[in-house]
C-alpha positions as CSV (number, residue, x, y, z in Angstrom):
1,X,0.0,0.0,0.0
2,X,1.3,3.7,-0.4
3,X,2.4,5.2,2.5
4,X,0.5,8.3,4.2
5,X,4.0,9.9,3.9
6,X,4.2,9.6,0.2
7,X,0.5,11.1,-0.1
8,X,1.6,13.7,2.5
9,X,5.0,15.2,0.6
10,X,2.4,15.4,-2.3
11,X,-0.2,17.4,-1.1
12,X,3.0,19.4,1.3
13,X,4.0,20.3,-2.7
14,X,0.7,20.6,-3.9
15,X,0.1,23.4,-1.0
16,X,3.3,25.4,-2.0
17,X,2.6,25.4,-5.8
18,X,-1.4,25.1,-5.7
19,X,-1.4,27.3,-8.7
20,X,1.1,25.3,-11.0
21,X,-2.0,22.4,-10.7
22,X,-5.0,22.4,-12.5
23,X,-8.5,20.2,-11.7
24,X,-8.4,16.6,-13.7
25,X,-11.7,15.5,-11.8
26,X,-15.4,15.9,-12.4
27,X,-17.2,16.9,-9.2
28,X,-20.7,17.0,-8.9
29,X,-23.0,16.7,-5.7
30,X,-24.5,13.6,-4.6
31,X,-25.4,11.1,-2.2
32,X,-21.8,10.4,0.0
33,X,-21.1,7.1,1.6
34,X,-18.8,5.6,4.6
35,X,-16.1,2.7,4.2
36,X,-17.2,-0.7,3.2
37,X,-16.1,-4.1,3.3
38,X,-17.2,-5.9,0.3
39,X,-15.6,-8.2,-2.3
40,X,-16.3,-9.1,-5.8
41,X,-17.5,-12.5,-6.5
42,X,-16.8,-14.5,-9.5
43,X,-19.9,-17.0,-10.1
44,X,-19.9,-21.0,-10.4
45,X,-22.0,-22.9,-12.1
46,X,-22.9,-23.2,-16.1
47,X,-24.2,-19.0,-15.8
48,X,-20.7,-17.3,-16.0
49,X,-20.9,-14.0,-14.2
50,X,-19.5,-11.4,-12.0
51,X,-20.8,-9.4,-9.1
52,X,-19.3,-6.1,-7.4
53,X,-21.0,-4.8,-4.2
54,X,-20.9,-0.8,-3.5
55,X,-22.0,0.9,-0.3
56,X,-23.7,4.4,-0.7
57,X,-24.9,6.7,2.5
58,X,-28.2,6.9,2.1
59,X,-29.2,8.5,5.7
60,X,-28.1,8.9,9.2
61,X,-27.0,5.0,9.6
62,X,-28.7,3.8,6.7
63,X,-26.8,2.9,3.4
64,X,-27.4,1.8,0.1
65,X,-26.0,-1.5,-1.5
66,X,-25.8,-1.4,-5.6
67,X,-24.8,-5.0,-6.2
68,X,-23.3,-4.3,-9.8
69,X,-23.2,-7.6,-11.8
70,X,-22.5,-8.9,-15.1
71,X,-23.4,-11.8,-17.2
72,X,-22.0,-13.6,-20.4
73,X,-25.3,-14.2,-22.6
74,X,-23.9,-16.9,-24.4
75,X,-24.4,-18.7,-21.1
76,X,-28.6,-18.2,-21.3
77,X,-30.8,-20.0,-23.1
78,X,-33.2,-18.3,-25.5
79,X,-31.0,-15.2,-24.5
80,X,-33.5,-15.1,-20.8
81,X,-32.6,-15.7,-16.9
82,X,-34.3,-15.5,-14.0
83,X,-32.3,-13.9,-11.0
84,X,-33.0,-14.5,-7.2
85,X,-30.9,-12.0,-5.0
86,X,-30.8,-12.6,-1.0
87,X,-29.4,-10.8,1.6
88,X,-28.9,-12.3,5.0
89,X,-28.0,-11.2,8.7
90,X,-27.8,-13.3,11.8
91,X,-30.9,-13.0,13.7
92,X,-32.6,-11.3,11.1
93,X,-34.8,-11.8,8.5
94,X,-33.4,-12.5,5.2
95,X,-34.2,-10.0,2.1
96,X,-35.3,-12.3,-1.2
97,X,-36.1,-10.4,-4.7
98,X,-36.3,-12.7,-7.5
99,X,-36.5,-11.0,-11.2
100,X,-36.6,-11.6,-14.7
101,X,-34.5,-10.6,-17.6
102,X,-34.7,-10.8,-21.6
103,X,-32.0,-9.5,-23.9
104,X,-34.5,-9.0,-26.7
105,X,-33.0,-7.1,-29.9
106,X,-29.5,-6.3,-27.1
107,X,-25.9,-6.9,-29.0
108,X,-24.1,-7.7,-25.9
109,X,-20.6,-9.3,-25.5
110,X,-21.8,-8.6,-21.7
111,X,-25.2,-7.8,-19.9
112,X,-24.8,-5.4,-17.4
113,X,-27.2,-4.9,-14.6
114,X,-27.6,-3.9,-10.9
115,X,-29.6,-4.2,-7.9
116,X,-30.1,-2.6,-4.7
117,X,-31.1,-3.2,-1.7
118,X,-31.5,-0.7,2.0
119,X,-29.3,-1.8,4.7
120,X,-28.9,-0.9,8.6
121,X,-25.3,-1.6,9.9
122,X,-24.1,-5.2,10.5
123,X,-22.6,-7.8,8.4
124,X,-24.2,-9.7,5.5
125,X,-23.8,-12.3,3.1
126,X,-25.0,-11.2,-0.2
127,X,-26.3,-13.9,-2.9
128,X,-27.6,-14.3,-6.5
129,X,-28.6,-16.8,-8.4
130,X,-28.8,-17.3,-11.8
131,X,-31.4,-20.0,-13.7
132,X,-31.8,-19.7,-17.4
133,X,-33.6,-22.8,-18.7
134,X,-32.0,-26.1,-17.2
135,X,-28.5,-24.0,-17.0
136,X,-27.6,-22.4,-12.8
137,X,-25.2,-20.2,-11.6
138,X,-24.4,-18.6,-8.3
139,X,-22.5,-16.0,-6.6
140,X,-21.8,-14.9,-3.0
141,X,-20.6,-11.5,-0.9
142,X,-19.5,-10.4,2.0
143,X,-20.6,-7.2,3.3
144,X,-20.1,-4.9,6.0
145,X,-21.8,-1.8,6.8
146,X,-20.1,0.5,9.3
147,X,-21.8,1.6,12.5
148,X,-20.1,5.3,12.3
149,X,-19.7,7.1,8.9
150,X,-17.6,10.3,9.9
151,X,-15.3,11.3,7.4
152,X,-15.0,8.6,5.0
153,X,-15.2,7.6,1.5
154,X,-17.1,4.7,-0.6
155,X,-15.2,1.9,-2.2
156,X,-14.4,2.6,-5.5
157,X,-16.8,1.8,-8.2
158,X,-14.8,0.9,-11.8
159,X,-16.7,2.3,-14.8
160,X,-16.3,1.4,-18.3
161,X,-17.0,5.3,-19.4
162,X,-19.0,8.4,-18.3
163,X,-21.6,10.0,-20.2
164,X,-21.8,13.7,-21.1
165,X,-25.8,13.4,-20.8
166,X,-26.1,11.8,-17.6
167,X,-29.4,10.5,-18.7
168,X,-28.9,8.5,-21.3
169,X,-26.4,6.8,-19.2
170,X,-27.5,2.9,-18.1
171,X,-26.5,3.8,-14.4
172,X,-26.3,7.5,-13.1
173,X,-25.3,8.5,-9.2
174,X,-26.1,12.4,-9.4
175,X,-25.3,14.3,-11.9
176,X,-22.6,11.5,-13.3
177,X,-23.6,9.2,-15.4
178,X,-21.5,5.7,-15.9
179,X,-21.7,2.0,-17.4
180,X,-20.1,-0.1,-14.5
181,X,-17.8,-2.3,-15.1
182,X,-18.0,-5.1,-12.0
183,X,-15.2,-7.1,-14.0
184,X,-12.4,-4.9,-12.6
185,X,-11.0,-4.8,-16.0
186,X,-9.8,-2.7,-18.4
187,X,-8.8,-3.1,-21.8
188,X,-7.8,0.2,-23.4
189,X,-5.6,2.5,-21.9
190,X,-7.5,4.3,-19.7
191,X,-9.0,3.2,-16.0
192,X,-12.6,5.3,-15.6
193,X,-13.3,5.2,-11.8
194,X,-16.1,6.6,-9.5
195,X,-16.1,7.4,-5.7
196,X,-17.9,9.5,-3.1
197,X,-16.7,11.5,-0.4
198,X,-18.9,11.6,3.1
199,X,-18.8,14.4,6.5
200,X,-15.9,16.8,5.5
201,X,-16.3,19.8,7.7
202,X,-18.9,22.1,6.6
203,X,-16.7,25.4,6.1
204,X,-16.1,26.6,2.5
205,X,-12.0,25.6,2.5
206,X,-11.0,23.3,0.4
207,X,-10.3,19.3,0.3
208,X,-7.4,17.5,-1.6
209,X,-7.8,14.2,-4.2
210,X,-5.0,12.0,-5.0
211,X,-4.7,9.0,-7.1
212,X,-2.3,6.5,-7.5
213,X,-1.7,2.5,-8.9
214,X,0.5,0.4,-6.8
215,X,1.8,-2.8,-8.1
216,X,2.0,-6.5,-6.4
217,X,4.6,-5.5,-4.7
218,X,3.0,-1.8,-2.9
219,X,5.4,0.5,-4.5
220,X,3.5,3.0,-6.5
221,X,4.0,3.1,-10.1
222,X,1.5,5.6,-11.5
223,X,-0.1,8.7,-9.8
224,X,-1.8,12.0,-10.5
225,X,-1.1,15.5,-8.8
226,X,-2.4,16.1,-6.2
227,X,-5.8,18.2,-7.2
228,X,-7.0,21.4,-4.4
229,X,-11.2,21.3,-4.9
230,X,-13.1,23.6,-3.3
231,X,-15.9,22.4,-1.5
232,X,-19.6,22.8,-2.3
233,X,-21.3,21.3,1.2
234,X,-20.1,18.1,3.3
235,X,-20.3,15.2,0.1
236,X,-18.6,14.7,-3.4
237,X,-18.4,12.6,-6.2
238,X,-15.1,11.5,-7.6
239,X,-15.4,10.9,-11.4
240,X,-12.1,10.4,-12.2
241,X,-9.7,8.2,-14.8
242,X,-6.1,7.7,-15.4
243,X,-3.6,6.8,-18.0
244,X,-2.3,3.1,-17.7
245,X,-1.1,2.8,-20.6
246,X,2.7,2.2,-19.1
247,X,1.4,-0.7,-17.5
248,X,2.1,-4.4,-18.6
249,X,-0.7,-7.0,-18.2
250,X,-1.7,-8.2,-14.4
251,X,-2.9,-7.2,-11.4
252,X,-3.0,-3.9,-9.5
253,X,-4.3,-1.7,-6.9
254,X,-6.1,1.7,-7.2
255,X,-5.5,3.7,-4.2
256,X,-6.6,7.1,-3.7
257,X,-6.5,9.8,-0.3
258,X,-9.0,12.6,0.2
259,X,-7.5,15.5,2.5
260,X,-9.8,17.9,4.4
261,X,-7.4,20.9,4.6
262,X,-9.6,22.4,6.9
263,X,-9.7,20.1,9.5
264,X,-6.5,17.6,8.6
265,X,-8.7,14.9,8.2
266,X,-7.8,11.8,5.4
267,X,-9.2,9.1,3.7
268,X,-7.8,6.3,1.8
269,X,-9.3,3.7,0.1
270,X,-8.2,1.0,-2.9
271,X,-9.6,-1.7,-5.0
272,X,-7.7,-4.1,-7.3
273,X,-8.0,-4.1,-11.0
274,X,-6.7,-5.9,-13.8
275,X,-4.9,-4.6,-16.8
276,X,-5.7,-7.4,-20.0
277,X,-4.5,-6.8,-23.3
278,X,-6.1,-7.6,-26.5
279,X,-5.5,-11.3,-26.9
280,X,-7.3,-11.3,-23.0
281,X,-10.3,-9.6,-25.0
282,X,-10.7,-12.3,-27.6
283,X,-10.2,-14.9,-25.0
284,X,-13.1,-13.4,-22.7
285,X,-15.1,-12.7,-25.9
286,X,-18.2,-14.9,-25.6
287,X,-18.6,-14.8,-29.4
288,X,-16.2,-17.3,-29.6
289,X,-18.3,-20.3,-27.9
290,X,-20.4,-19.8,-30.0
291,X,-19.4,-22.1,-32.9
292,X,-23.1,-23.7,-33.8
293,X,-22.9,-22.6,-37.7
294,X,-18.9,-23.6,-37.9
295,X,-18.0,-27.0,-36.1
296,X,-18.2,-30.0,-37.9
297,X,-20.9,-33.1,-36.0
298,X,-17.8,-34.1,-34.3
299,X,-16.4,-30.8,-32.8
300,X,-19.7,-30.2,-31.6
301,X,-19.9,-33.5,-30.2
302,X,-15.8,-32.9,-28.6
303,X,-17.2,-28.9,-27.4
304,X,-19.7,-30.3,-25.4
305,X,-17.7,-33.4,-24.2
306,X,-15.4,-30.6,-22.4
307,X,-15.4,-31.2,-18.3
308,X,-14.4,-27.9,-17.3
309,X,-13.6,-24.3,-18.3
310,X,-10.0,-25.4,-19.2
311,X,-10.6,-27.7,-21.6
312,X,-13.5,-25.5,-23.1
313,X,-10.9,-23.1,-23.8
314,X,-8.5,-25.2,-24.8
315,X,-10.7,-26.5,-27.8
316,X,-11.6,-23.2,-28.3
317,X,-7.9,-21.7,-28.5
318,X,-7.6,-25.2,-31.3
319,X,-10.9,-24.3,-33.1
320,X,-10.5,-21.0,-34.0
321,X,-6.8,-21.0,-34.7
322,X,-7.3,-23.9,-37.4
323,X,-9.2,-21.2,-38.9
324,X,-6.8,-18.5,-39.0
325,X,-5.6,-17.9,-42.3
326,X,-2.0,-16.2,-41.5
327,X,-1.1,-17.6,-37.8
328,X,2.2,-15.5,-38.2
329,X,-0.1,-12.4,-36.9
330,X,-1.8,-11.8,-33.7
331,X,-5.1,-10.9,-35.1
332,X,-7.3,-13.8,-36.5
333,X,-9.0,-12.2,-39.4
334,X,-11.6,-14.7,-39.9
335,X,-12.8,-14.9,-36.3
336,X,-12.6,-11.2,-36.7
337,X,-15.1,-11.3,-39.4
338,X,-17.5,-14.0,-38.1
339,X,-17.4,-12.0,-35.1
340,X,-18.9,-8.6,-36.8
341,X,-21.5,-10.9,-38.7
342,X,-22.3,-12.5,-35.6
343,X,-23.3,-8.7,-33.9
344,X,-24.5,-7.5,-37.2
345,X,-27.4,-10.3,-36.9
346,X,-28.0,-10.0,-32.6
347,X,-28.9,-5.4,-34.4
348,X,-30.6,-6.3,-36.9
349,X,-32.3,-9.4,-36.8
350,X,-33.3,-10.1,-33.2
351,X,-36.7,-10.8,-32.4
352,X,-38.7,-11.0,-29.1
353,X,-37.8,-14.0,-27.6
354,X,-34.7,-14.9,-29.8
355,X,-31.6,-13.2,-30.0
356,X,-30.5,-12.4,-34.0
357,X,-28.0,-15.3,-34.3
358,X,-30.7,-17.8,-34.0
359,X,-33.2,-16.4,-36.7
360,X,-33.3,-17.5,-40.1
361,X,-31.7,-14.6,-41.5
362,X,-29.2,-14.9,-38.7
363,X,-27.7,-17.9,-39.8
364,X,-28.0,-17.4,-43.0
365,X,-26.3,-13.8,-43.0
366,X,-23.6,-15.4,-40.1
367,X,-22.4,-18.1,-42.4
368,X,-22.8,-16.8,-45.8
369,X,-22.4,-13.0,-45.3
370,X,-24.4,-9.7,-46.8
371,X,-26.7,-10.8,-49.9
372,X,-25.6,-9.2,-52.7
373,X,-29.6,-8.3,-53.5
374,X,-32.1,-7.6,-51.8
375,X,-35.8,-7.7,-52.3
376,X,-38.8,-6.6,-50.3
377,X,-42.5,-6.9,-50.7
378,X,-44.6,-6.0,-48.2
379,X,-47.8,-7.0,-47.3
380,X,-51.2,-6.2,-48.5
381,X,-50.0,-6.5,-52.2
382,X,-48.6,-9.8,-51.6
383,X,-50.9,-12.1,-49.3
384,X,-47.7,-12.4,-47.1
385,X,-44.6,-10.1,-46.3
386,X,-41.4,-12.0,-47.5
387,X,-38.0,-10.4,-48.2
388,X,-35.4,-12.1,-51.1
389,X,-32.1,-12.5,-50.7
390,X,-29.9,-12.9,-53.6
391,X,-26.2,-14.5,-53.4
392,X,-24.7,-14.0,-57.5
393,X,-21.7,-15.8,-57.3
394,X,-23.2,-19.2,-55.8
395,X,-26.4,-17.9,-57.5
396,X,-28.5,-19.0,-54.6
397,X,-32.2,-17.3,-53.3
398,X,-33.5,-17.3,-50.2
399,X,-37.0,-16.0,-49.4
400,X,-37.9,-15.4,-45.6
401,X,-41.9,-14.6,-45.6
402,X,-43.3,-13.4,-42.5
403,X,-46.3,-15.8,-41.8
404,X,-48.1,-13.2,-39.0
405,X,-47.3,-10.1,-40.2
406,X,-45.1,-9.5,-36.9
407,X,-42.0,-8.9,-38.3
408,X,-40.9,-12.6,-37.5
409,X,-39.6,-13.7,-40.9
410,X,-39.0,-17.4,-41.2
411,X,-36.6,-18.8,-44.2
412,X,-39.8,-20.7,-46.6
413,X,-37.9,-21.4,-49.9
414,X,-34.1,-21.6,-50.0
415,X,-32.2,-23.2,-53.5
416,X,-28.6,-23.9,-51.3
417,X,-29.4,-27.4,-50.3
418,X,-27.7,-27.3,-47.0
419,X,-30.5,-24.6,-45.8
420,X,-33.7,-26.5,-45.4
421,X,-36.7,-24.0,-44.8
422,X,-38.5,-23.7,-41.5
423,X,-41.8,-23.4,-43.6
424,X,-42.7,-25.7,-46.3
425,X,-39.2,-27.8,-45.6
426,X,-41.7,-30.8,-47.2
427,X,-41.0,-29.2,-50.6
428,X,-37.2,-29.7,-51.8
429,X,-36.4,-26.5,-53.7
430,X,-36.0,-28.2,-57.5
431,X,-38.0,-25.0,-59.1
432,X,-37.5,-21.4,-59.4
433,X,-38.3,-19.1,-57.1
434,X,-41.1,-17.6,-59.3
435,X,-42.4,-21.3,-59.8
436,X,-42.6,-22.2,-56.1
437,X,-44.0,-18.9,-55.4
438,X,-46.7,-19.2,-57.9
439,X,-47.9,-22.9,-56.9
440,X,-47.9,-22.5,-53.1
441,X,-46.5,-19.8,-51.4
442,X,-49.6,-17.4,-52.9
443,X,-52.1,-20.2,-52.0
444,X,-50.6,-20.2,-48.4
């Protein structure tokens, strides 16, 4: 951990040269919060998923628990879970909220959602569980709520970017607005972080922020000037982010001090993180298990022989490089285009109950690519919407007719053999188009 002296010599400096220092920090008034004892969780089970608990001041001795989680949708069935949070306290009685959730027309690589919950002081074990069709997972946190706030600060809350309209942000604590990022990970270059500052003094001096990243070992090894705020009432809101650019892949600690000049008063606090790299992205990229419209009968039938999460990604890491058509670079370029085609159908094609992938024109788009043409006629000309898609170098057509006039299209005629239709599949596609249209699909 950094010392107090190494925070102290640089807000001594920060004092002597206040002017030489400008404000790197968005400050905004919210709700503050005291110190909290809580740990992320990591889930098991077949539902992968993580959870990260934050503590808010909500009143007096009342606080506010956020319980930030995240969940890989290629774990869910029909892209839908049901979650059951509980909160417990010896001697008390527990809290149970169960909910639903639907991805619908989402393109995810992760859903992120929170819950929250009032709590008194004490200690309590925090739990969700995850069901999504026959498939369960299941995570558990420790919390601890302080009896006496005082001058204090929140744990900090890792954010994968702020908003400038705080509205049209996912999750928003005042006037900050913030998609959280309860993986403690960070890709890019930059580390987006959130805290709240509770009970400085209530004169109108000033208070001091510092930031800094410590390695394994506790020696710092990134840290920003010291930054002089004035203050605007007894709370504050931290929206802060740093440059890690310098650092290599692996685990660190964020550690930051607030400094009430006015009364001498300091508070630290610190949460790990992890710095990944690219390859880390495509490893954690969900995309890749899904390999329905790739694997041959047999690599389906060796993926779902896999006994644990090692082995999953070991075939994986086999699977995909086999399809990499220059190994000699770090980028796989056709992963890299299944992958877009793969999003591109969970836009555009998604329907209520089905994410885009698993549509006709999902797979056929994911494994084939963009048509070449397209044609649309809507209903009431023709007794049924249908859309044609057009492929000129295999010259194949594929008609998707939308049977209730929802917006579901379903694949009726196809003349690629390998692409039996969901409608009509009775009929084997030995005519043209305008043939099969004119003996059934108009009498449909």
């Amino acid at each position: 951990m950094i010392s107090a002296g190494y925070f102290t010599s640089l807000i001594e400096r920060v004092l002597e040269n206040m002017s030489l220092f400008h404000l790197v920090f968005t400050v905004s008034l919210v709700s503050s919060l005291p110190p909290v004892s809580a740990t992320a969780s990591v889930s098991t089970g077949e539902i992968a998923a993580v959870a990260d608990p934050v503590l808010f001041l909500l009143a007096d001795t009342l606080y506010y628990l956020a319980i930030f989680y995240s969940v890989d949708p290629d774990c869910l069935e029909r892209g839908e879970f049901t979650a059951e949070l509980r909160v417990e306290k010896e001697g008390a009685k527990p809290f149970v909220e169960e909910w639903k959730r639907k991805l619908g027309s989402e393109s995810v690589l992760y859903l992120v959602d929170y819950r929250d919950v009032v709590l008194a002081p004490g200690k309590y074990t925090v739990s969700l569980a995850l069901r999504s069709g026959e498939k369960r997972g299941s995570l558990s946190m420790k919390v601890e709520v302080p009896r006496e706030a005082g001058f204090s600060a929140s744990d900090v809350m890792f954010v994968s970017g702020f908003y400038e309209d705080p509205n049209a942000a996912p999750v928003r604590r005042g006037d900050v607005g913030f998609i959280p990022n309860p993986a403690r990970a960070f890709w890019g270059d930059t580390l987006f972080y959130y805290f709240e500052v509770y009970g400085m003094s209530g004169d109108s001096g000033k208070y001091v922020v510092t930031a800094a990243v410590e390695g394994p070992d506790g020696k710092p090894l990134l840290a920003t000037k010291p930054t002089v705020k004035p203050k605007r009432g007894e709370t504050a809101a931290e929206a802060g982010k740093m440059n890690i650019s310098a650092l290599a892949q692996g685990e660190y600690m964020f550690v930051a001090e607030i400094v009430d000049l006015a009364t001498g008063e300091r508070v630290k606090l610190q949460k790990p993180f992890a710095r990944k790299t690219e390859m880390d992205r495509y490893a954690a990229d969900p995309i890749r298990s899904f390999i329905d419209y790739l694997a041959t009968q047999e690599e389906m039938k060796e993926f779902k022989a896999c006994a644990n999460p090692l082995e999953r990604q070991a075939f994986l890491d086999a699977f995909w490089a086999k399809r990499d058509p220059d190994p000699s670079t770090p980028q796989n370029e056709f992963y890299d285009a299944f992958a877009l085609r793969v999003r591109y159908a969970d836009e555009h094609f998604s329907q209520i109950n089905r994410l885009g992938r698993y549509t006709d024109m999902g797979r056929i788009y994911i494994k084939y690519g963009p048509p070449d043409e397209i044609t649309r006629e809507e209903a009431p000309k023709a007794r049924r919407a249908y859309i044609r898609w057009h492929y000129n170098i295999q010259n194949w057509e594929f008609l998707f007719a939308d049977p209730n006039n929802t917006g579901e299209y379903q694949l009726v005629y196809s003349t690629n053999r390998e692409e039996r239709p969901t409608l009509f599949y009775d009929k084997p596609p030995e005519k043209t188009i305008e043939e099969e249209l004119e003996e059934w699909y108009w009498e449909w």
